[in-house]
LUMLUMKOL-812259 format. One record per residue (C-alpha): residue number from 1; residue in one letter; x, y, z negated. Coordinates in Angstrom, 1 decimal, m for minus. Layout:
<rodos>
  num  residu       x       y       z
  NUM       A       X       Y       Z
...
</rodos>
This chain:
<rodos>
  num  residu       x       y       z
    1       X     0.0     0.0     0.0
    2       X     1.0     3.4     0.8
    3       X    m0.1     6.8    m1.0
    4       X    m0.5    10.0     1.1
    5       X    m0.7    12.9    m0.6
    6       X    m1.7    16.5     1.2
    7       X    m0.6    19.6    m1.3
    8       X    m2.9    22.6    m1.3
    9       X    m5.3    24.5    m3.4
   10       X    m8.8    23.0    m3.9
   11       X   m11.8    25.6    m3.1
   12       X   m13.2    26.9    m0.5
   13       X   m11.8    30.3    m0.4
   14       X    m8.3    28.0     0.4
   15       X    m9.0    26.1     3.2
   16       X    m7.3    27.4     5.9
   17       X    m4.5    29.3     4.2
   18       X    m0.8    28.3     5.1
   19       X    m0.8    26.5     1.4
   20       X    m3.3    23.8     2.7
   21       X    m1.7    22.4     5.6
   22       X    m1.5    19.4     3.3
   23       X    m5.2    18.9     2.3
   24       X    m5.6    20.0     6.1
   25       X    m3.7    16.9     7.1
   26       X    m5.0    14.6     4.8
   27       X    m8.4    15.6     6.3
   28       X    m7.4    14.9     9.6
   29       X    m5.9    11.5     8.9
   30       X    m9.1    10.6     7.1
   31       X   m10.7    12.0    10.6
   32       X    m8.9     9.8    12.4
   33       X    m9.2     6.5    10.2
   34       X   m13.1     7.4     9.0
   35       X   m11.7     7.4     5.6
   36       X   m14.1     9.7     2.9
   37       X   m11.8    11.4     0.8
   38       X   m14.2    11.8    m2.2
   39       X   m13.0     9.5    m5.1
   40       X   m12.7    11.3    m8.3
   41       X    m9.2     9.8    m9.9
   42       X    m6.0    10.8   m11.2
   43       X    m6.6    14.6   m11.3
   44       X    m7.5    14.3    m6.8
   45       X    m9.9    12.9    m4.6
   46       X    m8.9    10.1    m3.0
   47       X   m10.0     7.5    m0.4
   48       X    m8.9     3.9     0.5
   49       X    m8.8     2.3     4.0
   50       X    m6.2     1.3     6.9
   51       X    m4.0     3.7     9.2
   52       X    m1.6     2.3    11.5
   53       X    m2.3    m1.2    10.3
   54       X    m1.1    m0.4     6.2
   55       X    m3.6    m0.3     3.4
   56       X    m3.3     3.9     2.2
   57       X    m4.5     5.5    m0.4
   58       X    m5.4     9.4     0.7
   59       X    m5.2    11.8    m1.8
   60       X    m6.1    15.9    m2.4
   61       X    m4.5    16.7    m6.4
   62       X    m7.2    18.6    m7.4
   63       X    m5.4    20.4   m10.1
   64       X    m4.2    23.6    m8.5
   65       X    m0.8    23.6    m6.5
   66       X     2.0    24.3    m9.0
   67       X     0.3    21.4   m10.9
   68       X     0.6    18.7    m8.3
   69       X     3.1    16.7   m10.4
   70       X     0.7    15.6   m13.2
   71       X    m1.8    14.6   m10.4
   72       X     0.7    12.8    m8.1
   73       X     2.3    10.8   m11.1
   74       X    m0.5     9.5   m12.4
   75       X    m1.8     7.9    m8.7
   76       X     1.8     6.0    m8.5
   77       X     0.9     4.8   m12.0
   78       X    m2.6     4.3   m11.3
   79       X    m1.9     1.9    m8.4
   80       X     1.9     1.3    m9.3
   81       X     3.4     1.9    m6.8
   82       X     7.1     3.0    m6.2
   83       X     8.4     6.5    m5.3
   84       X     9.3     4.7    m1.6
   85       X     5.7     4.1    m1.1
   86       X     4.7     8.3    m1.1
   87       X     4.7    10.1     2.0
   88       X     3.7    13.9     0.7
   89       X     2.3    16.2     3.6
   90       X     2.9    20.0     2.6
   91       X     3.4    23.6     4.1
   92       X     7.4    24.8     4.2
   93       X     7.8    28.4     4.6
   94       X    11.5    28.2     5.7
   95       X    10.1    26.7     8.9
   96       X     8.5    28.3    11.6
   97       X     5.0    27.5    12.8
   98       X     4.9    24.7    15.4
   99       X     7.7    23.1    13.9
  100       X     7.8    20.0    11.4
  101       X    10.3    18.3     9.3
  102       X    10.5    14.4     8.1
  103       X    12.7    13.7     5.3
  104       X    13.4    10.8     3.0
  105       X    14.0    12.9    m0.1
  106       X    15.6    16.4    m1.0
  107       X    15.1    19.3    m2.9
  108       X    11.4    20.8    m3.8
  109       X    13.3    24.5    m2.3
  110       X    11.1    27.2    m3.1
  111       X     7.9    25.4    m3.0
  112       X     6.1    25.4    m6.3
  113       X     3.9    22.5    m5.7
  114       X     6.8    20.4    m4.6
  115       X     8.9    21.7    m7.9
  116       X     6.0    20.3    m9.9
  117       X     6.0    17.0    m8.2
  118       X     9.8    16.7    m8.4
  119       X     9.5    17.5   m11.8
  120       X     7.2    14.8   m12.2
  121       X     8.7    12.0   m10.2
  122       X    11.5    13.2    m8.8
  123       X    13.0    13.9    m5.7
  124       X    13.4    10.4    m3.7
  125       X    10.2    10.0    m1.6
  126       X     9.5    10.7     1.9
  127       X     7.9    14.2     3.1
  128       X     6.4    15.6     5.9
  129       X     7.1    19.5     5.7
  130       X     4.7    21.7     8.4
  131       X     6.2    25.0     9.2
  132       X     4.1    27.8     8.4
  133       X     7.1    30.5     8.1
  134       X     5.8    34.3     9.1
  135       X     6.8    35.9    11.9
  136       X     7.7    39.1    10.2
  137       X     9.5    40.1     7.1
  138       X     6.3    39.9     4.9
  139       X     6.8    40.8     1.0
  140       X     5.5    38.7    m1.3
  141       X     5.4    35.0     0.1
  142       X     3.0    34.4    m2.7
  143       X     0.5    36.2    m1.2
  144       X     1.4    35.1     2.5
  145       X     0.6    31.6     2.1
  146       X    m2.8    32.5     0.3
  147       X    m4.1    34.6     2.7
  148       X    m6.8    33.5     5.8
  149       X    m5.0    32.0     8.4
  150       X    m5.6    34.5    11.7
  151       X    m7.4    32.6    14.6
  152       X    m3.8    32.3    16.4
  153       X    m2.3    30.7    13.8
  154       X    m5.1    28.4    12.9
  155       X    m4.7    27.2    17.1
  156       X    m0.8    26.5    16.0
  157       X    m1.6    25.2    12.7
  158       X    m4.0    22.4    14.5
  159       X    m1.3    21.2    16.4
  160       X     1.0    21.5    13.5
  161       X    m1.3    19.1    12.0
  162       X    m1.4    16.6    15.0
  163       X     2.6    16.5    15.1
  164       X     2.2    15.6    11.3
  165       X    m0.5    12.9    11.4
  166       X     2.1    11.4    14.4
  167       X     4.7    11.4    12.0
  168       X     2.9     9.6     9.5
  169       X     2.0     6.7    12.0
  170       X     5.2     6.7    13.2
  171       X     6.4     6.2     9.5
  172       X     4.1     3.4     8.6
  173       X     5.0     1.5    11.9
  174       X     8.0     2.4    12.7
  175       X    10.4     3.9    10.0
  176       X    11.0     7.1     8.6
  177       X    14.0     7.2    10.6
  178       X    12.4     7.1    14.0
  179       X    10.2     9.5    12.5
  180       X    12.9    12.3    11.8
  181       X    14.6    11.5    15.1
  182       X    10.9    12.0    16.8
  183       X     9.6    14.8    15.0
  184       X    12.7    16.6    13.7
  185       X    13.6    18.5    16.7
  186       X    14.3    22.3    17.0
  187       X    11.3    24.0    18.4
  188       X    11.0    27.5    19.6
  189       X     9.1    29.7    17.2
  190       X     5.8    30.3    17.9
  191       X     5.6    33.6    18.6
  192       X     3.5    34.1    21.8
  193       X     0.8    32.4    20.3
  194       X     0.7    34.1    17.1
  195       X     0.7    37.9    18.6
</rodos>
């Protein structure tokens, strides 16, 4: 079995901010696979079913962002399961949009949701990080990924999304390291599409 885990905020003054590009993929992998994401447990809502031929659990922490850890830690416990068998789906400033990143462990960088799940369980498990960098200097980042997506970045954000449901088949039936040779590829930013 493998847990999925999308970071965002839950709410529906969230949904399409840069900060939910995890829920957002979790949504569309339950699209995809006609999972219902709606199981109260662990501090998310979750939903069991098959992608790509492997039993997954889907998951949405329902405890705010920079509280992902206590949510995350207690679904590997619930089901115990090992930190190999996470594959966490969340938004990376650092990257521009249309770009994505596969990794099999690192650092949670400035991402408060990821600090609180390193925290938690620390740092070894796979992630999928979607680019939602701005295309200007913009203040405070804080307020940047909480803000309403703009029509032309929701358009790149959907095929943000696609590129990271791709990756997370690819994972599950092919490795995470033809995943980051697949997915992990320099891509030009954005920028026609978001002006």
């Amino acid at each position: 079995m493998r847990l999925i885990v999308g970071l965002g905020n839950p709410g529906p003054e969230y949904e399409w901010t840069p900060h939910n590009m995890g829920f957002l993929a979790v949504d569309a992998l339950a699209e995809r696979t006609g999972i219902r994401v709606r199981r109260p447990e662990g501090k998310s809502l979750t939903g069991h079913g098959e992608l790509a031929g492997h039993e997954v659990v889907l998951a949405k922490p329902q405890t705010m962002m920079n509280l992902s850890g206590v949510a995350v830690r207690m679904l590997l416990e619930r089901y115990s399961l090992a930190l190999a068998d996470l594959i966490m789906l969340v938004d990376e400033v650092q990257l521009p949009w249309g770009m994505i990143r596969v990794n099999e462990s690192g650092s949670a960088g400035t991402h408060n949701g990821m600090k609180s799940v390193v925290r938690a369980i620390g740092p070894d498990f796979i992630r999928v990080r979607m680019g939602v960098g701005p295309e200007k200097v913009w203040g405070d980042l804080a307020d940047y990924v909480l803000c309403t997506m703009r029509r032309a970045e929701r358009e790149v954000a959907e095929q943000v999304i696609g590129d990271c449901v791709a990756a997370v088949e690819t994972i599950l039936t092919e490795g995470v390291g033809k995943a980051m040779s697949r997915f992990n590829r320099r891509v030009p930013p954005a920028e026609e599409i978001l002006q």
